[in-house]
N, C-alpha and C positions, 0 to 999 in steps of 0.2 A: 642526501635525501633522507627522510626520514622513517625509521627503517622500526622505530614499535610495533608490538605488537599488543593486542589486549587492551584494555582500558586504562585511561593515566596513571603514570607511574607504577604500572605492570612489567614485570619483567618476562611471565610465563610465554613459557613456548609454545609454538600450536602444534598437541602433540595428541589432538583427537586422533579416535582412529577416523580415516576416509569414508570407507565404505558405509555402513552404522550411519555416522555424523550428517553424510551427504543425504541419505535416503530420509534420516529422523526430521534433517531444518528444513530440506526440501518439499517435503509431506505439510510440515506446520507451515511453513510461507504460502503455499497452496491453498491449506486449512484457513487460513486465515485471512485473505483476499480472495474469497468464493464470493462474498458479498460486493466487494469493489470493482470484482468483474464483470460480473454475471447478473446483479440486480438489476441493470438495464434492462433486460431482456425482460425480467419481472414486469417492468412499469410499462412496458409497451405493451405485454400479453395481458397485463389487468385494465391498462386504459381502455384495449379492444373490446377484452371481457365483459368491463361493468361501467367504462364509460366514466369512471375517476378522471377529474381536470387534471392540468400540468402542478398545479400549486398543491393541490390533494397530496400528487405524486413527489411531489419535492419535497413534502412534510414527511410522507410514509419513508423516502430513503432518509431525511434527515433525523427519524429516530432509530435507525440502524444504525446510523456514522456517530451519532452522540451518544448511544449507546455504547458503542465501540470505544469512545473516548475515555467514557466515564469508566469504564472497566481498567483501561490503563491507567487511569491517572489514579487510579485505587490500587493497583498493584504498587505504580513507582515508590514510594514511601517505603515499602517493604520488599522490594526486590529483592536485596540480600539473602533473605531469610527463606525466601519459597522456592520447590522445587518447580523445575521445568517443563516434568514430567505430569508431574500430578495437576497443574493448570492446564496440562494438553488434555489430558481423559475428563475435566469437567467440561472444559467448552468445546468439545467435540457432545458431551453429551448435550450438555442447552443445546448446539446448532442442528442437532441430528433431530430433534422433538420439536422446535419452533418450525423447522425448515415442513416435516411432514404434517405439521398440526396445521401449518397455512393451507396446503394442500384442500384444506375440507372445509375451508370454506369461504366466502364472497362479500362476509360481515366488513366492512373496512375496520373497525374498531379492534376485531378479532385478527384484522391483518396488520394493523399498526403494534399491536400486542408482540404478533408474532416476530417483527422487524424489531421490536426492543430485545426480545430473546437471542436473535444471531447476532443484535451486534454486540452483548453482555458476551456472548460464545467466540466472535473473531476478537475482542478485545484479549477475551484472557489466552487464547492463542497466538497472538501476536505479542503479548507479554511475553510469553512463554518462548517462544522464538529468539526476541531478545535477551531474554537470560540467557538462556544457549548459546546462543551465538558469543555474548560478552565472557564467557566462562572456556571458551576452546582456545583461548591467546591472540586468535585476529579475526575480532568481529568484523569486518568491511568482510574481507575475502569471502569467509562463509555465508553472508546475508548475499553477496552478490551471485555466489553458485547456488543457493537457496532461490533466486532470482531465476537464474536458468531454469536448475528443475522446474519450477513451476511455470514456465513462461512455456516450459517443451510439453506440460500437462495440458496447458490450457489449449492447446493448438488444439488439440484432439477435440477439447472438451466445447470451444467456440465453433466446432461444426454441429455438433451433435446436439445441441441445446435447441435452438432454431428451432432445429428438423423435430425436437420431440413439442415444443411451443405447438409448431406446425399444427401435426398430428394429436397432439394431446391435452394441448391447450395449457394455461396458467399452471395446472395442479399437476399436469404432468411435470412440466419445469422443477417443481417445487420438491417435486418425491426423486428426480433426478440428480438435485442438488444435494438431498439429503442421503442419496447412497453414494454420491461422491466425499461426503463428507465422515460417513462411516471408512470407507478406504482411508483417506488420508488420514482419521485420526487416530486409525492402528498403527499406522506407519509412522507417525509422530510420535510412540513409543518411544521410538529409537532416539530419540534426543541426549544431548549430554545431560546428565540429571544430577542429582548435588543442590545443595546450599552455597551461596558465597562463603568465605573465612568467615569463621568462628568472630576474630576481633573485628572485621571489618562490620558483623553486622550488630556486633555490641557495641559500637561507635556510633550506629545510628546514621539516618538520610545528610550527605553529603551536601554541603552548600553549593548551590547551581551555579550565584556567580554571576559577572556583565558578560563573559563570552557565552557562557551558557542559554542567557534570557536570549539573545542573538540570535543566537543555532534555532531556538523557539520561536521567534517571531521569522528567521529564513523559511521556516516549516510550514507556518501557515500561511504566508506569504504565497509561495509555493504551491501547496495544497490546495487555498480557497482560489486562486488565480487558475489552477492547468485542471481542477476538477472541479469545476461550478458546475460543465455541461456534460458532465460525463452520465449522469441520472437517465442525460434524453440523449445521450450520441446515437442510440439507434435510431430516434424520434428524428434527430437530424438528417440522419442518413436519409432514411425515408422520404423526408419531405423534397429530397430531390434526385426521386424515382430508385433508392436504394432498397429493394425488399431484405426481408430480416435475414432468410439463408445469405444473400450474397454479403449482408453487411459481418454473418458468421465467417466467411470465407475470408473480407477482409483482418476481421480479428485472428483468425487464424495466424494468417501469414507474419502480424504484424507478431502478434506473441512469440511466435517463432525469431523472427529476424532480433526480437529482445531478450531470447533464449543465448543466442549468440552473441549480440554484445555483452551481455553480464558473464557469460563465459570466457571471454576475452579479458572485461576488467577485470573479473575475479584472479586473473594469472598474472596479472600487471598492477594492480593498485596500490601494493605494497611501495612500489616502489615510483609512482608517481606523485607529485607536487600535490596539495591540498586546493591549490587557488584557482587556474586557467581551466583544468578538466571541468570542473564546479562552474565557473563562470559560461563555461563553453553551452554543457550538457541545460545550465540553465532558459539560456538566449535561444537554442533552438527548438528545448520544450515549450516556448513563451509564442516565439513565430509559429509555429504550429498549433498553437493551439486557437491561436488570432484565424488562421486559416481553415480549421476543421467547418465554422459555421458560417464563411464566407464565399466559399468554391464552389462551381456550381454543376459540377461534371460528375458522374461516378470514378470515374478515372482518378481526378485530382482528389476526390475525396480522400479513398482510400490510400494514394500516395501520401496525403499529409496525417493520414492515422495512423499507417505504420512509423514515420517520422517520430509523432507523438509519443507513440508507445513506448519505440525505443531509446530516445531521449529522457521520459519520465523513469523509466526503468534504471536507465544510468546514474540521473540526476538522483533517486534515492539514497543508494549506498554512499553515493559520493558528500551526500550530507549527511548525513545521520554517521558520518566517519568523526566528521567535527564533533559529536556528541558523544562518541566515546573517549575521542581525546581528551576528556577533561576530567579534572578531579572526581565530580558525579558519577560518572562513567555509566555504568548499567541503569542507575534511576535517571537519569540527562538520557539515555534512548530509549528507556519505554515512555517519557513524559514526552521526548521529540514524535515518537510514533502518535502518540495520544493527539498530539495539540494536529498531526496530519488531519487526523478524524473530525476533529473540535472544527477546524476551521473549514473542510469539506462540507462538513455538514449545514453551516451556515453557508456556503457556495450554495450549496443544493438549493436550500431555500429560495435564495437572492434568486437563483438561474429559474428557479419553478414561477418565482411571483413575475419577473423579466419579461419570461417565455407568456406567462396568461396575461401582462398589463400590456404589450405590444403584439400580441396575436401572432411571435415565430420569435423561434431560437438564434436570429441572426445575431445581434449585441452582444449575447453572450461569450462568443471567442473572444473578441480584440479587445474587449472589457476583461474578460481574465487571463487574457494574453500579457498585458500591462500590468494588471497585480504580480501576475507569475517574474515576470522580469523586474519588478524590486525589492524581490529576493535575492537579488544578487549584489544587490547593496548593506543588503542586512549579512549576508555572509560574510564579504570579503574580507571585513578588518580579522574574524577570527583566521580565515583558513591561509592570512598572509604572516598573520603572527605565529601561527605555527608553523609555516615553511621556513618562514627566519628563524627559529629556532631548532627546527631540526638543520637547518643549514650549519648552522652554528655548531649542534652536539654531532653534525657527522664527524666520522674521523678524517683527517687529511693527507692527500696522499701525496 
């Protein structure tokens, strides 16, 4: 099996310290999918608020995710060269001012404004994240305890959102978000910080390559397929008698029970195959996701969201593993994380205009149920070629 660590043809060992490492990548993973989680709840409490259509809403989350894009795909070129830290304290400061500058007020254009700022702020945090992570000797394992931490944050945080929506309306949400995002981006401090090698970044952006384009088209594949309905999955819930506390409650759980799987892969992934976990985690994100807008019970609902969760939560690390294995290494997963965003964002869209040309969210599942699972066509040839290969370089006993 195949037993590297770190980014292709890395020899380094993972010799972070624990404690530090765990609380810095766990903080930025958090920091940096406060938008992917949580804007839901935005678009439900603004629709209530000011009566914004579904397509309005698909366009205000699609310049958040393209925003988010466009900041990674500005970093990738130069990843070597930047530290990890100091892109954590800029986009913590953009997410901390857009997030409470939304707060004051009901302008759409001033709240489209605001949606370009977080996703400029989760982009270069999520850069940031993957620098980290590629520079401790085994990026999967860390992004996937990175995964936990924040999946054990969110439990907390998807009850308590709701409840302040509730009570306090859109701009409460908004000043909520933004003191969550002052916490985690102290605590993203703690990130490993550094430059790449001195030679590697006088050598310049690494050529991506046919497995690489791959790994990038599995990504959006992936992306725009299992998160087109993710803008309105509260909207869904809702529409068949799920009020927003209990569909907190659902997330709750479900982030929890994905706290636990990525805690599991993270002590195991080293040492399993590239190809069947990847195919597996992909087939069941894809079925679930076909089911989240077809089921008609609260019961099943929430049964196939936490499925979702946990399957999507798996499925990441276990792709974006393929993207460090390659020559590119670090600039190949902040461009795979980027092209996530890139092709979400056009989901959103599609799910927004879907959702208002057929009058309900129902198409939207099994329509990106289907996208999501031919991603697993676009992976397989790299994550078999690298099985045969580390099959090959194990030693024999």
């Amino acid at each position: 099996m195949d037993q590297a660590h770190g980014t292709a043809g890395s020899q380094q060992a993972d010799t972070a310290p624990f404690l530090p490492t765990l609380i810095g990548i766990g903080a930025a993973t958090a920091a940096a999918h406060i938008g992917n989680n949580f804007t839901t709840y935005l678009v439900g409490g603004l629709m209530d608020r000011f009566g914004f259509t579904p397509f309005a809403m698909g366009a205000w989350n699609m310049a958040e995710t393209l925003s988010y894009a466009a900041a990674m795909f500005l970093v990738a070129p130069r990843a070597r060269g930047l530290d990890a830290r100091v892109l954590a304290m800029l986009a913590s400061a953009l997410v901390i001012a857009a997030q409470a500058g939304s707060a004051l007020t009901g302008a759409y254009a001033l709240l489209f404004a605001g949606r370009i700022g977080t996703g400029l702020g989760f982009g270069l945090m999520n850069s940031a994240l993957n620098l980290a992570a590629g520079r401790t000797g085994n990026p999967a394992r860390w992004i996937s305890l990175g995964i936990a931490v924040q999946t054990l944050l969110y439990t907390g945080i998807a009850v308590f959102v709701p409840l302040i929506g509730r009570d306090h309306g859109a701009a409460g949400m908004f000043l909520a978000l933004a003191g969550v995002s002052v916490l985690f981006g102290l605590c993203a401090l703690l990130l490993p910080g550094g430059r790449g090698a001195v030679d590697a970044v006088a050598a310049g952006p690494t050529r991506i390559g046919a497995d690489g384009w791959r790994v990038l088209a599995a990504m959006a594949l992936f992306a725009f397929g299992s998160l087109a309905i993710w803008p309105f999955i509260e909207r869904t819930a809702h529409a068949i008698g799920v009020p927003a506390t209990q569909f907190g409650l659902y997330q709750s759980a479900a982030v929890l029970a994905s706290a636990v799987g990525n805690a599991g892969l993270a002590m195991v992934i080293g040492r399993l195959p590239r190809a069947w976990p990847l195919a597996a985690a992909l087939g069941v994100c894809a079925l679930m996701c076909g089911l989240l807008t077809t089921v008609g019970s609260a019961a099943a609902f929430g049964a196939a969201f936490v499925a979702f969760m946990v399957s999507w939560f798996l499925t990441y690390p276990l792709l974006i593993r393929l993207a460090y294995a390659q020559a590119s290494g670090e600039r190949l997963a902040v461009m795979t994380s980027g092209t996530w965003l890139l092709a979400q964002s056009l989901g959103s869209l599609a799910a927004g205009a879907m959702a208002q040309g057929f009058g309900a969210y129902t198409l939207i599942g099994p329509v990106g149920g289907v996208i999501c699972a031919l991603a697993i066509f676009a992976a397989m040839p790299v994550a078999i070629r690298l099985d045969r290969e580390g099959a090959l370089n194990s030693p024999r006993t």
